[in-house]
Phi, psi and omega in degrees: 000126166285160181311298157323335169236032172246335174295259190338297179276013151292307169295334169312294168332271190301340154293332146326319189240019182075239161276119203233143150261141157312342176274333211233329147295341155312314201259005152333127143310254207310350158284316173326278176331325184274316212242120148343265165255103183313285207324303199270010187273307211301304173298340179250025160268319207274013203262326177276034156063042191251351177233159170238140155188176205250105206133203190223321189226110207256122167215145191338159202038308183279286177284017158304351164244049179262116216268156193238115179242197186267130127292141212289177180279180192267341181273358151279329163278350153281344170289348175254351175277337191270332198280343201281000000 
């Protein structure tokens, strides 16, 4: 699986599991699975700006509880900045 489609099944997750902490995704049975490297799929969401989270680098224990959310696309924030 490429890095795009580790992005793509990232966001799936987390649409799946809602509102997310790095603890309650790391510890996911089914991100287990899915996923290799959580850390380095998460860094390479968040560098094509498609995840929000605080830092750079995220790890077990210690940031489990760092809430990880989605960001709208980017043609959804010029349609709420034209509509405002």
């Amino acid at each position: 699986m490429n890095v795009e489609e580790e992005i793509q099944k990232l966001e799936e997750e987390i649409h799946r599991l809602g509102s997310v902490t790095f603890g309650v995704l790391f510890n996911d049975d089914r991100c287990a699975n899915i996923f290799e490297a959580l850390v380095g799929t998460l860094r390479a969401a968040k560098k094509r700006k498609i995840v929000a989270f605080p830092g750079e680098l995220l790890l077990q224990g210690v940031h489990d509880k760092v809430e990880i959310s989605l960001r709208p696309p980017p043609q959804a924030v010029g349609v709420a900045a034209a509509t405002s």
